[in-house]
N, CA, C and O atoms as CSV, one atom per row, in Angstrom:
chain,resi,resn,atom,element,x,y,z
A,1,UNK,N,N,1.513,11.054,1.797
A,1,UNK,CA,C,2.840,11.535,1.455
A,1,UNK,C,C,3.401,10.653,0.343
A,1,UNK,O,O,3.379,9.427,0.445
A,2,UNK,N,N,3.996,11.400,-0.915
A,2,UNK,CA,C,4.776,10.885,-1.863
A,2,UNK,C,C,6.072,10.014,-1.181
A,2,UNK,O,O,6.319,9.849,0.014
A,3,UNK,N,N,6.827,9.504,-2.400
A,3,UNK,CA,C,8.240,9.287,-2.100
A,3,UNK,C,C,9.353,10.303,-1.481
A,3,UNK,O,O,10.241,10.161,-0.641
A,4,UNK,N,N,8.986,11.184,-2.125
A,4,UNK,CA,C,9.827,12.247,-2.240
A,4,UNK,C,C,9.686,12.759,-0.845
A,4,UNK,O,O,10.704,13.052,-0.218
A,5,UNK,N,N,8.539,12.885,-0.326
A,5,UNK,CA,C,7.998,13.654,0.970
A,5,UNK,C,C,8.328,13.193,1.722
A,5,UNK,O,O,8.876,13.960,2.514
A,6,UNK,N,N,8.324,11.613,2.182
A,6,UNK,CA,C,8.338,10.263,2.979
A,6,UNK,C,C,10.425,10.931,3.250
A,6,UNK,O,O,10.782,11.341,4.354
A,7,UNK,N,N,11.283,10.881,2.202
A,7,UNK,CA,C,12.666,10.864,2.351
A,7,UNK,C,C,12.946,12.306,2.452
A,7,UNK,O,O,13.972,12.450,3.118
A,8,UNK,N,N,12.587,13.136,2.168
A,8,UNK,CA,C,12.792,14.758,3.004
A,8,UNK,C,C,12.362,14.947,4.350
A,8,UNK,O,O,12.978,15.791,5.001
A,9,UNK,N,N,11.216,14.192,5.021
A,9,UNK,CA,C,10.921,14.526,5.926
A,9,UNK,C,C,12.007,13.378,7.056
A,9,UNK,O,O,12.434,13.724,8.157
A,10,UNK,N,N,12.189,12.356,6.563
A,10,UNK,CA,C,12.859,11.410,7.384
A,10,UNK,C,C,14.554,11.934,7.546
A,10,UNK,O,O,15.086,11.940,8.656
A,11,UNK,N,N,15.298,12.362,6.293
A,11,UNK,CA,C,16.115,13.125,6.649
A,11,UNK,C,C,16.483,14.203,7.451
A,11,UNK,O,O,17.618,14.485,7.834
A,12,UNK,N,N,14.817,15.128,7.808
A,12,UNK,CA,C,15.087,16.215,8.970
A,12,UNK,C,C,14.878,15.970,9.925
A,12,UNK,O,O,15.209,16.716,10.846
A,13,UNK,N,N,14.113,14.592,10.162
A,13,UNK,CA,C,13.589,14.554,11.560
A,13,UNK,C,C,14.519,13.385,11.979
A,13,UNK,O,O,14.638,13.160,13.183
A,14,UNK,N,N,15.177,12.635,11.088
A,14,UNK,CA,C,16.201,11.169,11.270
A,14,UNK,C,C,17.244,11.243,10.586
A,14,UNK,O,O,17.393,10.415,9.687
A,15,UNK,N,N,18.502,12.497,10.876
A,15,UNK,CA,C,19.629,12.778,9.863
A,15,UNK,C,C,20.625,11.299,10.125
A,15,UNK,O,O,21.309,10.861,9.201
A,16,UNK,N,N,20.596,10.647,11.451
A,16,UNK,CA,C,21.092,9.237,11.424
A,16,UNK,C,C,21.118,8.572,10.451
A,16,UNK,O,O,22.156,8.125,9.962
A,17,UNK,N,N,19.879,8.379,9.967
A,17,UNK,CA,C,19.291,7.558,8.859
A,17,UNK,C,C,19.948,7.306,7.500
A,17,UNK,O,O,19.806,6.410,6.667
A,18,UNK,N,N,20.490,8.077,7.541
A,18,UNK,CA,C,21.692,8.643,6.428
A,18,UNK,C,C,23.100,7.732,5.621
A,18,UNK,O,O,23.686,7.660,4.540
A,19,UNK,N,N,23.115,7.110,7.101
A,19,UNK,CA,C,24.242,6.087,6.626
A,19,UNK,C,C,23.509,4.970,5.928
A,19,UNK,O,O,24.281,4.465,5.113
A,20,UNK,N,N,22.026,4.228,5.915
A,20,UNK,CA,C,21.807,3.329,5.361
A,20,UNK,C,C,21.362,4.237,4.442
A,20,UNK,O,O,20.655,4.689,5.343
A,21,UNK,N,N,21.022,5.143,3.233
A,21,UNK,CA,C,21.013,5.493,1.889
A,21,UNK,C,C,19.519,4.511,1.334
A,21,UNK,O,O,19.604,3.861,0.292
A,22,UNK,N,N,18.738,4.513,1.828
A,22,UNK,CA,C,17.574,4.395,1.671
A,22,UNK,C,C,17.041,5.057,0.834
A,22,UNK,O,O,16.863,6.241,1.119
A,23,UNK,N,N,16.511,4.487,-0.716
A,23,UNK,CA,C,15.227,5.357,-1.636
A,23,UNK,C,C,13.598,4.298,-1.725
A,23,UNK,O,O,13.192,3.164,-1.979
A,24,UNK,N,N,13.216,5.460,-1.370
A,24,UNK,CA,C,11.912,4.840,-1.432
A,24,UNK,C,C,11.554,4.413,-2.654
A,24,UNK,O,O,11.137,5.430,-3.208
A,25,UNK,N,N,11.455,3.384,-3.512
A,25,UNK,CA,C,10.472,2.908,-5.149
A,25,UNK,C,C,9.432,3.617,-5.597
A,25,UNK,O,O,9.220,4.535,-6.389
A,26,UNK,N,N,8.615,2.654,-4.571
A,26,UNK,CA,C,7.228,2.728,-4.629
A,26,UNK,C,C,6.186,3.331,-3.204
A,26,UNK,O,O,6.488,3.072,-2.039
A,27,UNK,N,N,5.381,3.868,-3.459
A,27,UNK,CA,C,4.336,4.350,-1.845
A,27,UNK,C,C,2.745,4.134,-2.666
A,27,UNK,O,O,2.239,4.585,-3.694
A,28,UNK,N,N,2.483,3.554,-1.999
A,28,UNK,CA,C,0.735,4.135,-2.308
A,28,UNK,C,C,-0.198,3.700,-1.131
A,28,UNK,O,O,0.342,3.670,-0.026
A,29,UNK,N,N,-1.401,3.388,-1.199
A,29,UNK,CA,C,-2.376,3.535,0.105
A,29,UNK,C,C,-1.949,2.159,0.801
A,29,UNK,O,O,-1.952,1.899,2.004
A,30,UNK,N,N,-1.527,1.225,-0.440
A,30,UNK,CA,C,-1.346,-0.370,0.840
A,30,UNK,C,C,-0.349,-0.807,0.830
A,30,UNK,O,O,-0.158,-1.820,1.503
A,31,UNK,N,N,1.037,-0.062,-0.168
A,31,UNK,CA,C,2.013,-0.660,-0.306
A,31,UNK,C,C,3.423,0.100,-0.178
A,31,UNK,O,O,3.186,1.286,0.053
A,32,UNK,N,N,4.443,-0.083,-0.227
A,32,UNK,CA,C,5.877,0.330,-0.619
A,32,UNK,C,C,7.044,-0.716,-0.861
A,32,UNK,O,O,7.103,-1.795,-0.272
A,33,UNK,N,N,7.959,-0.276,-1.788
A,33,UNK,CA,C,8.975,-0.666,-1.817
A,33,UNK,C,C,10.107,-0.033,-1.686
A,33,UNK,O,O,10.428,0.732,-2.596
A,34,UNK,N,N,10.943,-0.185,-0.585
A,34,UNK,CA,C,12.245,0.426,-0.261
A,34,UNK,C,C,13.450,-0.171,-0.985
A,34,UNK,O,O,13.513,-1.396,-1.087
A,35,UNK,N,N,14.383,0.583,-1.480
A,35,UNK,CA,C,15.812,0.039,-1.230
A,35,UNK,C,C,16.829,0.239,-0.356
A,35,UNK,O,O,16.401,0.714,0.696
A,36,UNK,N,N,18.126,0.052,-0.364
A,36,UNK,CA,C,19.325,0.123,0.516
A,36,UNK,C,C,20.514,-0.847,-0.147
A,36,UNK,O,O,20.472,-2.049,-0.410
A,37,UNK,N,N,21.517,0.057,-0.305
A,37,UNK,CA,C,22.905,-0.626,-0.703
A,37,UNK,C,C,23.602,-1.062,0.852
A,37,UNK,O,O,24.125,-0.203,1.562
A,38,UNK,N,N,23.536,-2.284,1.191
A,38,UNK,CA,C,24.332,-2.723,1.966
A,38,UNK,C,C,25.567,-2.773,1.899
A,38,UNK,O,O,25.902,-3.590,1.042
A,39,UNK,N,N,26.907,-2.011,2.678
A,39,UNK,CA,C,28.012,-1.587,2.586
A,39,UNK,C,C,28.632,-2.573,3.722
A,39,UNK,O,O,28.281,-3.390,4.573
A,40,UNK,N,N,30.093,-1.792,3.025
A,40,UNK,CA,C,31.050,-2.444,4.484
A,40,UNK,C,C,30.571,-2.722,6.480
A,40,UNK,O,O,30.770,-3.658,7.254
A,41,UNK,N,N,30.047,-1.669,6.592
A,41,UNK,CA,C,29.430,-1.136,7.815
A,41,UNK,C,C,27.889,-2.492,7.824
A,41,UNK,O,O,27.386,-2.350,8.939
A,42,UNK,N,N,27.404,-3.165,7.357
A,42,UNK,CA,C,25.989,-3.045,7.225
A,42,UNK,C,C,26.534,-4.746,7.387
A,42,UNK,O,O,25.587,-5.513,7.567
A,43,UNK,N,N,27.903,-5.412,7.346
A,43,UNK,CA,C,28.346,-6.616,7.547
A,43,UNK,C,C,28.406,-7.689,8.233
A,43,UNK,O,O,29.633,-7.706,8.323
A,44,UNK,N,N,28.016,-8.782,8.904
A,44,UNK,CA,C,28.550,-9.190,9.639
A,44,UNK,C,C,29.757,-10.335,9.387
A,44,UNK,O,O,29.829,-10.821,8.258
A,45,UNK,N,N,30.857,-10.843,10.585
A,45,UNK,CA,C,31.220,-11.624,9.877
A,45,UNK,C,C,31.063,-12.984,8.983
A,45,UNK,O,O,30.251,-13.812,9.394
A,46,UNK,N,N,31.787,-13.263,7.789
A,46,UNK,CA,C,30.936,-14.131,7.119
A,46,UNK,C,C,30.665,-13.641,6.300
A,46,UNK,O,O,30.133,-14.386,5.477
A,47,UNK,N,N,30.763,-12.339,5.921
A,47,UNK,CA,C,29.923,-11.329,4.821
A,47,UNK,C,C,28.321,-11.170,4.389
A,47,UNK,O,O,27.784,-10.670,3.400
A,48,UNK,N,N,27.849,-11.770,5.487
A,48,UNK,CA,C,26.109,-11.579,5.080
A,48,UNK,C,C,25.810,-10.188,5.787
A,48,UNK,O,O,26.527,-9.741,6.682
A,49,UNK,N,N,24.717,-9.570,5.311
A,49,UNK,CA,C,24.576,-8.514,5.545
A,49,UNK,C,C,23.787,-9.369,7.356
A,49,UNK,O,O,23.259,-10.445,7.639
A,50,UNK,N,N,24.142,-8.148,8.087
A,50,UNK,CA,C,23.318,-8.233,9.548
A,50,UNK,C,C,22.037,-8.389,9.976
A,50,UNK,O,O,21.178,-7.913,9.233
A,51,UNK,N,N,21.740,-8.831,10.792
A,51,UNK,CA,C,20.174,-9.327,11.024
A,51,UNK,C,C,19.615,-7.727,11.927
A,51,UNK,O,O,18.575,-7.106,11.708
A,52,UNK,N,N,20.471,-7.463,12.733
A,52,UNK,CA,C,19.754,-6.152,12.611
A,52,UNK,C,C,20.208,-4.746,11.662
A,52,UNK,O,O,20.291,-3.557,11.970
A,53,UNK,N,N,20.428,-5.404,10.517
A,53,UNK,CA,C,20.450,-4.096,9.527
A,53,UNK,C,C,19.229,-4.712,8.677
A,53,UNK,O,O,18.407,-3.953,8.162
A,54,UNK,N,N,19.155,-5.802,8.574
A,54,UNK,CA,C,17.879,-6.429,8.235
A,54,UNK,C,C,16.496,-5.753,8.887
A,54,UNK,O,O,15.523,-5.256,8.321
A,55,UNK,N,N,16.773,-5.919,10.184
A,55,UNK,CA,C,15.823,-5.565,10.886
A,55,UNK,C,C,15.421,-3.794,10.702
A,55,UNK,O,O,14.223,-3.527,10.611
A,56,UNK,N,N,16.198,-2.908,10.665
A,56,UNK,CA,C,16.311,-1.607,10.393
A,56,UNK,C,C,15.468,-1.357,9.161
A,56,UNK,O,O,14.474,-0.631,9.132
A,57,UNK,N,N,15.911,-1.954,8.272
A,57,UNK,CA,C,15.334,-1.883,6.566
A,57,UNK,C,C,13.340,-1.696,6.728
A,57,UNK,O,O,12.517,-0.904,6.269
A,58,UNK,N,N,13.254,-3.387,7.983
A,58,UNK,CA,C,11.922,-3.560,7.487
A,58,UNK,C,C,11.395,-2.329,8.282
A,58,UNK,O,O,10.716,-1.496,7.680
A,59,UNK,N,N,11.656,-2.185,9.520
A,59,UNK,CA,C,11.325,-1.267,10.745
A,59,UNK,C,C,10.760,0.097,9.695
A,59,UNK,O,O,9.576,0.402,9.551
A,60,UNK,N,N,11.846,0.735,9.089
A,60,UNK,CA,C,11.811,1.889,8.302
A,60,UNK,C,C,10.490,2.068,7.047
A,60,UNK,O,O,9.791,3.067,6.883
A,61,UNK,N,N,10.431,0.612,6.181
A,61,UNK,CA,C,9.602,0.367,5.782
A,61,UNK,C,C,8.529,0.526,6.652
A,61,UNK,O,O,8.306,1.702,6.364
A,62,UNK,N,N,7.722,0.270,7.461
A,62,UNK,CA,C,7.260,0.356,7.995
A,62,UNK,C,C,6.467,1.578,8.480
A,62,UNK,O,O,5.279,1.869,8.620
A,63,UNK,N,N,7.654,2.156,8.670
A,63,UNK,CA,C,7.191,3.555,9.274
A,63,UNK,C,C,7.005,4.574,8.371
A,63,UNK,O,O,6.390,5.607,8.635
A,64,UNK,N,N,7.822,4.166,6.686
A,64,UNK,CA,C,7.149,5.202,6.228
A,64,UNK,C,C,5.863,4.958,5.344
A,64,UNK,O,O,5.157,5.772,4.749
A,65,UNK,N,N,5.756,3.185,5.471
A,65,UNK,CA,C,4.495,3.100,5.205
A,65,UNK,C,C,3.433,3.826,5.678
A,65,UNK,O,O,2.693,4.549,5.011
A,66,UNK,N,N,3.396,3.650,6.620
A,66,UNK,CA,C,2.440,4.456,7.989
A,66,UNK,C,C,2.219,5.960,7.617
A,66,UNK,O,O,1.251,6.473,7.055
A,67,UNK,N,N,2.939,6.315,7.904
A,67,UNK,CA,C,3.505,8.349,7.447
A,67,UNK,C,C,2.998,8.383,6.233
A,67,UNK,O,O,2.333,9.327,5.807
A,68,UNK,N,N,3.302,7.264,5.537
A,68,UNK,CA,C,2.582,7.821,4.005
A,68,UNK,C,C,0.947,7.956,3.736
A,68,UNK,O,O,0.354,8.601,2.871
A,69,UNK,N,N,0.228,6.748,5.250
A,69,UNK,CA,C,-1.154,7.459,5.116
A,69,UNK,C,C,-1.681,8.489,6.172
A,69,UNK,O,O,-2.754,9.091,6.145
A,70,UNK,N,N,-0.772,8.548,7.026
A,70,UNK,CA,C,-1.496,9.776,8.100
A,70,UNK,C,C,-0.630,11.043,8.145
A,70,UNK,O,O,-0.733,11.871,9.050
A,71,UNK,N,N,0.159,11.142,7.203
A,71,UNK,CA,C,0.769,12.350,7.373
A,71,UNK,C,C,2.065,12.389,8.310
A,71,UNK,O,O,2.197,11.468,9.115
A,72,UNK,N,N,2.827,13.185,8.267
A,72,UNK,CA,C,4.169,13.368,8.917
A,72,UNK,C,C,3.811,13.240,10.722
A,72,UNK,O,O,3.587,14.221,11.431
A,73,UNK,N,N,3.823,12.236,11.057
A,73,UNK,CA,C,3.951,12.265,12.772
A,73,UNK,C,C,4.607,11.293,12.722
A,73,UNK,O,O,4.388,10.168,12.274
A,74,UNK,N,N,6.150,12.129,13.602
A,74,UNK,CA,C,7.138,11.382,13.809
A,74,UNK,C,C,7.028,10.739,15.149
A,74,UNK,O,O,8.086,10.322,15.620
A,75,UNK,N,N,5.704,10.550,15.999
A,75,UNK,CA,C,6.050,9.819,17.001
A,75,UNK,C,C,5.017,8.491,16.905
A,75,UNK,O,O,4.301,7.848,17.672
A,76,UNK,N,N,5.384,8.484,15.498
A,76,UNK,CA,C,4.542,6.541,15.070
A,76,UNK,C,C,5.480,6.034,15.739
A,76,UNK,O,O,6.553,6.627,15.625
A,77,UNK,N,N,5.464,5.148,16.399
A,77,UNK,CA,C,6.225,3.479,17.031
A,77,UNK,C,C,5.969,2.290,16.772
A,77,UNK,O,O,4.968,1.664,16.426
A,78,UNK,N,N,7.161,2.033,17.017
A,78,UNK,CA,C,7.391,0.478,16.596
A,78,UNK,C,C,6.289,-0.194,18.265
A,78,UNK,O,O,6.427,0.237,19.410
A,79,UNK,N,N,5.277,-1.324,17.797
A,79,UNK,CA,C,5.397,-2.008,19.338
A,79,UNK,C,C,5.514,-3.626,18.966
A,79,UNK,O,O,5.205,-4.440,19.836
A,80,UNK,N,N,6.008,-4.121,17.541
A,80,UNK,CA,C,5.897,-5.558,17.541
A,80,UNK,C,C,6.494,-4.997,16.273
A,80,UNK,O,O,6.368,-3.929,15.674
A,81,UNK,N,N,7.333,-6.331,16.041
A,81,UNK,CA,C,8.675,-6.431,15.179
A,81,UNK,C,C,8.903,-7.925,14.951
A,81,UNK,O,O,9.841,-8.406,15.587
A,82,UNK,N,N,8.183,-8.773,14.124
A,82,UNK,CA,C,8.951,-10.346,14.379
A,82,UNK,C,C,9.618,-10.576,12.807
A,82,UNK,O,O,9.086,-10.401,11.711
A,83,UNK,N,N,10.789,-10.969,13.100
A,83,UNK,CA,C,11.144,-11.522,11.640
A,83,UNK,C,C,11.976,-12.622,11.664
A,83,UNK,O,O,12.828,-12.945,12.493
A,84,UNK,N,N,11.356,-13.534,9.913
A,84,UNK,CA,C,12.178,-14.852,10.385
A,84,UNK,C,C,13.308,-14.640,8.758
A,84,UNK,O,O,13.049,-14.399,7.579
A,85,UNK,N,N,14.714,-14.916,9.619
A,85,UNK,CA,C,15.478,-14.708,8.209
A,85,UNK,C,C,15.427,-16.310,7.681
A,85,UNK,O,O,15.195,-17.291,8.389
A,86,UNK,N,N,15.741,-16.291,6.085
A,86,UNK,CA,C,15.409,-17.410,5.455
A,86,UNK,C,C,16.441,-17.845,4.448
A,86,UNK,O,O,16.392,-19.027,4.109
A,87,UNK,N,N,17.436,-17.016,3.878
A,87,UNK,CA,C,18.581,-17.016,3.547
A,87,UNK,C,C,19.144,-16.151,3.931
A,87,UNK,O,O,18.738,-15.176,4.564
A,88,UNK,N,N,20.875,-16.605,3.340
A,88,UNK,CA,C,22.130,-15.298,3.439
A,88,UNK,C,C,21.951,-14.225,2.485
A,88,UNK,O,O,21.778,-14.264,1.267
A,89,UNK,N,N,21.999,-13.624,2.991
A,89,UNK,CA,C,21.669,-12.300,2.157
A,89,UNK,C,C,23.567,-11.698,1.663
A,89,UNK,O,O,24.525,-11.623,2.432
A,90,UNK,N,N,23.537,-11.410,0.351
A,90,UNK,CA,C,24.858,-10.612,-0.432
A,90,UNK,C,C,24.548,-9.379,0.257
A,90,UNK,O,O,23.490,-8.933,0.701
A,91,UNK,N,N,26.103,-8.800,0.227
A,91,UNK,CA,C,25.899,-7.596,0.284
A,91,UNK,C,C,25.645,-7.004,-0.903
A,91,UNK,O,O,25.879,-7.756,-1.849
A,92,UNK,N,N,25.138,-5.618,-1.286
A,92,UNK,CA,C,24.526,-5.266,-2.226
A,92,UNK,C,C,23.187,-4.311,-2.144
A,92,UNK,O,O,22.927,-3.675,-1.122
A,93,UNK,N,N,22.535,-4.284,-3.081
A,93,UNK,CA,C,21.009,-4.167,-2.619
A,93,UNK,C,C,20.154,-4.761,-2.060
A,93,UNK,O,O,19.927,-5.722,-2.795
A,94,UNK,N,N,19.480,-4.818,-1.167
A,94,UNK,CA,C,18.599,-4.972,-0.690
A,94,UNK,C,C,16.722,-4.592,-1.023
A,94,UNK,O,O,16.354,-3.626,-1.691
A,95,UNK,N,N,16.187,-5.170,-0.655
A,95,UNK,CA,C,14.685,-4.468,-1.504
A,95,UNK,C,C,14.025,-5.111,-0.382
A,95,UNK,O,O,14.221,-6.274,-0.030
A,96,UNK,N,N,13.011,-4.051,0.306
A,96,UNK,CA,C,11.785,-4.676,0.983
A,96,UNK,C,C,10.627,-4.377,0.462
A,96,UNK,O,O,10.486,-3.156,0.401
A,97,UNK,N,N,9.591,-5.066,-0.006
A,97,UNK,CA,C,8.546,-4.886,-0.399
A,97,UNK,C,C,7.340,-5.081,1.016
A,97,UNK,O,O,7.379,-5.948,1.889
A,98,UNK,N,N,6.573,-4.233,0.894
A,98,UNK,CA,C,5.524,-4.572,2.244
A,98,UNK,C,C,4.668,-4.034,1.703
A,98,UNK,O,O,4.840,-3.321,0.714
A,99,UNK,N,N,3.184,-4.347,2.429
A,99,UNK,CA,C,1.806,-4.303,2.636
A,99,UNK,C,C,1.445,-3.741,3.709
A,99,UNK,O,O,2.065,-4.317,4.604
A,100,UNK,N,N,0.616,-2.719,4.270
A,100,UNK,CA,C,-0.834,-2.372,4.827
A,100,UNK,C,C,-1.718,-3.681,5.240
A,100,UNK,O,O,-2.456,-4.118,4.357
A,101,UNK,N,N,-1.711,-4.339,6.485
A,101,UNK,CA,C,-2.867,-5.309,6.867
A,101,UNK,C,C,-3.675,-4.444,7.091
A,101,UNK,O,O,-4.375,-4.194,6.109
A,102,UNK,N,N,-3.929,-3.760,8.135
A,102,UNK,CA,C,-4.481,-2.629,8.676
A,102,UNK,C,C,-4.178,-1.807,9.201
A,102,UNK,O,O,-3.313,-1.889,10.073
A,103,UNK,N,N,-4.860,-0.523,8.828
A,103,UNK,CA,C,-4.515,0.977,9.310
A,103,UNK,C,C,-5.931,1.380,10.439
A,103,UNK,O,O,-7.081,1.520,10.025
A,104,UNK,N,N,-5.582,1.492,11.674
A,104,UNK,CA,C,-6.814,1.939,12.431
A,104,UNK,C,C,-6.188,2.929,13.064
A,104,UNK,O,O,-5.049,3.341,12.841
A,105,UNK,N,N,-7.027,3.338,13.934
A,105,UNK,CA,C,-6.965,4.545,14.568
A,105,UNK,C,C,-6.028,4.742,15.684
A,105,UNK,O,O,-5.812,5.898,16.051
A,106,UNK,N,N,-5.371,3.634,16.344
A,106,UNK,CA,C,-4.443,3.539,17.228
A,106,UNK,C,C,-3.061,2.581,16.638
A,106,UNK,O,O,-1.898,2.969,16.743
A,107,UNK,N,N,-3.327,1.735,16.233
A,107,UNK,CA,C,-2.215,0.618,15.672
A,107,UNK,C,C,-2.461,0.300,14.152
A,107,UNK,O,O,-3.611,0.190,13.727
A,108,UNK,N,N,-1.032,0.110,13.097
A,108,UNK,CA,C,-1.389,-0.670,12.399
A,108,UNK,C,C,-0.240,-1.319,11.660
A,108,UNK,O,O,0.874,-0.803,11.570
A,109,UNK,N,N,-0.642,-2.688,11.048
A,109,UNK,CA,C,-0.053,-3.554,10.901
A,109,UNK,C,C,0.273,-3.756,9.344
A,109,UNK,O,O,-0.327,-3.299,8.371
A,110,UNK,N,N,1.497,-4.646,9.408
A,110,UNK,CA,C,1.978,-4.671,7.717
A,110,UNK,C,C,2.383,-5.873,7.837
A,110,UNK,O,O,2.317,-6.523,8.881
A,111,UNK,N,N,2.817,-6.246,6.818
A,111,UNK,CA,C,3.580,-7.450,6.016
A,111,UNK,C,C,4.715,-7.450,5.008
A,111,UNK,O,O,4.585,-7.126,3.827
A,112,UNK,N,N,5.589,-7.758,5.458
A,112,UNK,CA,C,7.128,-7.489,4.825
A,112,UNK,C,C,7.973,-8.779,4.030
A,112,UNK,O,O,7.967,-9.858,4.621
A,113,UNK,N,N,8.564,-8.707,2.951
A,113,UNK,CA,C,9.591,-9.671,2.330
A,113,UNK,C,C,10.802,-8.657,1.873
A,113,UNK,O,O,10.708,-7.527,1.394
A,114,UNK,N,N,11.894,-9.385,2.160
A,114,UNK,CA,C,12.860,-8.834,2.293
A,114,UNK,C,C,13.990,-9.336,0.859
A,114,UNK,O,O,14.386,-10.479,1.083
A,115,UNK,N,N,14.399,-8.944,-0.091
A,115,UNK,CA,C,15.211,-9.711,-1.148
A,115,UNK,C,C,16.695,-8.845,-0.911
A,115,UNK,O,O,16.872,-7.779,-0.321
A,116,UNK,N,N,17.605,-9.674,-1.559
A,116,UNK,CA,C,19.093,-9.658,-2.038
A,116,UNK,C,C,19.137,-10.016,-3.060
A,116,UNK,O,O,18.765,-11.112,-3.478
A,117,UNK,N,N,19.843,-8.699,-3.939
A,117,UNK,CA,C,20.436,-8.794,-5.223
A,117,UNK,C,C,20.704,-10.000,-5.217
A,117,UNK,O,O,21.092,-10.571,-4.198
A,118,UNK,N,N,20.511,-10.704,-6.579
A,118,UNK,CA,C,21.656,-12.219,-6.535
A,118,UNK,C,C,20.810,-13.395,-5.747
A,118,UNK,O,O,20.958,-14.538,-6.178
A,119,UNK,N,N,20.146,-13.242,-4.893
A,119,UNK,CA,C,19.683,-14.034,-4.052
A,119,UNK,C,C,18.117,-14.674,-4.383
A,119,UNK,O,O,17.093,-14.022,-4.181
A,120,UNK,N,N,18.129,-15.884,-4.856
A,120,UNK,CA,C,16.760,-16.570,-5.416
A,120,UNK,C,C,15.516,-16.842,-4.169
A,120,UNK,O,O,15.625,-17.616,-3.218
A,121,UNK,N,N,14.707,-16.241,-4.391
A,121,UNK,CA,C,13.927,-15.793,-3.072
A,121,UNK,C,C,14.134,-15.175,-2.430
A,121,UNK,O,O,15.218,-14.594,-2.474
A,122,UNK,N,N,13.074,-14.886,-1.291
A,122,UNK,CA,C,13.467,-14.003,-0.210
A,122,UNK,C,C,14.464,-14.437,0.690
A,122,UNK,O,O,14.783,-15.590,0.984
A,123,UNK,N,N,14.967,-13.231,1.136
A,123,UNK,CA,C,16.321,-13.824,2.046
A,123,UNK,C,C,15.385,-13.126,4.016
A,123,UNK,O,O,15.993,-13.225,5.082
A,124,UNK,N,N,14.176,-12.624,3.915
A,124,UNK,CA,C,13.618,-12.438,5.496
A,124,UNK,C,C,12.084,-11.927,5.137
A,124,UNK,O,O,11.640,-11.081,4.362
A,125,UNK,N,N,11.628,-12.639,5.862
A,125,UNK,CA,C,10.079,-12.052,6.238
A,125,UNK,C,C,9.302,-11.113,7.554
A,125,UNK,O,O,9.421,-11.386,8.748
A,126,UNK,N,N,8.982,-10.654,7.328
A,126,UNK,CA,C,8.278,-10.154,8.935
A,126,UNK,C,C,7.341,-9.208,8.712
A,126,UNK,O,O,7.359,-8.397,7.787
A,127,UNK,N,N,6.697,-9.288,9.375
A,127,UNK,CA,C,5.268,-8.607,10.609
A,127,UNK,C,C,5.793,-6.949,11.483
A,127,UNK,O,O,6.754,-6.449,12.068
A,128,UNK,N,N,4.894,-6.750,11.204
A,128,UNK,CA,C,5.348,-5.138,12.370
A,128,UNK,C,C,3.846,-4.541,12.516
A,128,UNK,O,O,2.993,-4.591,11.630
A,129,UNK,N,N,3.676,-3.937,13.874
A,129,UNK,CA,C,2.460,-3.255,14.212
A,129,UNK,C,C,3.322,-2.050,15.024
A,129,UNK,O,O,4.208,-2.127,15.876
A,130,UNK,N,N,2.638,-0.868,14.354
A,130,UNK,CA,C,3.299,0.627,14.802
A,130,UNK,C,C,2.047,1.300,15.465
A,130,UNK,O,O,0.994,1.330,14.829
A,131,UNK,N,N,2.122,1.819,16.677
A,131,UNK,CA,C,1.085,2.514,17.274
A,131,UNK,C,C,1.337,4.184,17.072
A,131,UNK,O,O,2.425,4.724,17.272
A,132,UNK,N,N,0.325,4.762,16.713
A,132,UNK,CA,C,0.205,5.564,16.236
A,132,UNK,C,C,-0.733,6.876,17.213
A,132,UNK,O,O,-1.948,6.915,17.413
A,133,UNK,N,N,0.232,7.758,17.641
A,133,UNK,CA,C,-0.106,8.300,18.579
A,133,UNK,C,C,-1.462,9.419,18.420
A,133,UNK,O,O,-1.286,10.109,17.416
A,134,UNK,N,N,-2.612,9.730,19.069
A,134,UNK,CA,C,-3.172,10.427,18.747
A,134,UNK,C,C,-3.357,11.676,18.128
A,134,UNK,O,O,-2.900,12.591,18.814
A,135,UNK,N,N,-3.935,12.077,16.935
A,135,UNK,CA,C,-3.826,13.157,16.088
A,135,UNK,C,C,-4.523,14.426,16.767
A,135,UNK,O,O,-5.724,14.395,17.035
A,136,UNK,N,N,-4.044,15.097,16.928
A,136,UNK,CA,C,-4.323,16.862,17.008
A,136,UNK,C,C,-5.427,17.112,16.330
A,136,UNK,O,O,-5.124,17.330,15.157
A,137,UNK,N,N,-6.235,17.162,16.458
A,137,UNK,CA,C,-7.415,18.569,15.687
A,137,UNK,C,C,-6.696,19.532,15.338
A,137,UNK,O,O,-5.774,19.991,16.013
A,138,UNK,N,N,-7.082,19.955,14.162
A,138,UNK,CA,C,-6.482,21.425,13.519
A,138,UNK,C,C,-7.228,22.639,14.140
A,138,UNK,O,O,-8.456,22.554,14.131
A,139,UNK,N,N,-6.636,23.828,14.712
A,139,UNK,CA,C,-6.959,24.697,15.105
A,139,UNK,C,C,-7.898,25.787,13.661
A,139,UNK,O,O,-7.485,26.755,13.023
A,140,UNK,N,N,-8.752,25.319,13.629
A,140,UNK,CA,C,-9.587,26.454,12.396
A,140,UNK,C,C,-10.583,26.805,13.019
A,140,UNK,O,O,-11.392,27.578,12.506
């Protein structure tokens, strides 16, 4: 699945999703880059953006990493999620860049950095493994 495919299909099947304004960059077989304008809502106090809106960003990454190599099955899951934040993050844009460790047949795993506009280095890192529920045979 393209960019384009990855954010039409997540809008019908995740109209929630909506409030974080997520565009996908980049997709290809080992990689993506997401964005997200972090808003009023996306705050905590202190004005750094939230650790779980942080967490949301990479999660999403994630999943449409995944979707982008096996096709639209919306019942990929999250089963491991670790992230370590490393600075304050501005509100603003946001950018996660991630990697493909491995794609197998039941689980697979990525690698995530997380940036803020304005912000010299990464402001969070993390790990995620999504299990990936068994595929259907096509009826032909």
């Amino acid at each position: 699945m393209n960019g384009q495919e990855l954010e039409a299909f997540l809008y019908e099947e995740f109209p929630q999703i909506r409030s974080m304004d997520c565009k996908v960059l980049h997709v290809d077989a080992e990689s993506i880059e997401i964005t997200m304008q972090a808003k009023e809502e996306h705050l905590r106090p202190g004005g750094t953006v939230s650790g779980p809106t942080m967490m949301s960003l990479v999660d999403l990454a994630m999943y449409l990493l995944v979707l982008a190599q096996i096709g639209p099955v919306a019942l990929a899951v999250t089963t491991n999620l670790n992230i370590n934040f490393l600075r304050k993050p501005e509100p603003g844009d946001l950018i996660v860049k991630g990697r493909l460790l491995k794609l197998g047949k039941t689980l697979a795993s990525g690698d995530f950095t997380l940036h803020s506009k304005g912000v010299n280095g990464p402001v969070a890192h993390a790990t995620s493994t999504y299990a990936i529920p068994p595929l259907k045979p096509s009826a032909n």
